[in-house]
Steps between C-alpha positions, in 0.01 A plus 500: 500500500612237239646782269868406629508190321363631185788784474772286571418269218447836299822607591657167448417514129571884449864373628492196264429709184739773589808268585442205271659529140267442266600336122326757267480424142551865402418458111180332580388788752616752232305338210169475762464890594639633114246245344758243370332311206452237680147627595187321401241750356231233439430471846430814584137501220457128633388625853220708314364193298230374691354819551488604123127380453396684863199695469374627854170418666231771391286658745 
């Protein structure tokens, strides 16, 4: 029981996203999966940075 209510609202916005038209900006989706160079390498060694000093507990 209860799994009626759940579907319908699953099905309600399966239907949404299938019927609705959608205003893509094509170029941008194009430069985001070829790499565009719009990309931000720094970022990507900034996650890393606190842990550059890390030295695990010894046992």
């Amino acid at each position: 029981m209860g799994r009626g209510r759940a579907k319908a609202k699953q099905a309600k916005v399966a239907r949404d996203l299938k019927y609705r038209t959608h205003d893509t900006d094509l170029g941008a989706l194009a430069r985001e999966l070829h790499g565009g160079s719009d990309d931000d390498d720094t970022t990507e060694s900034d996650d890393f940075g606190d842990w550059a000093d890390y030295r695990p507990p010894r046992d």
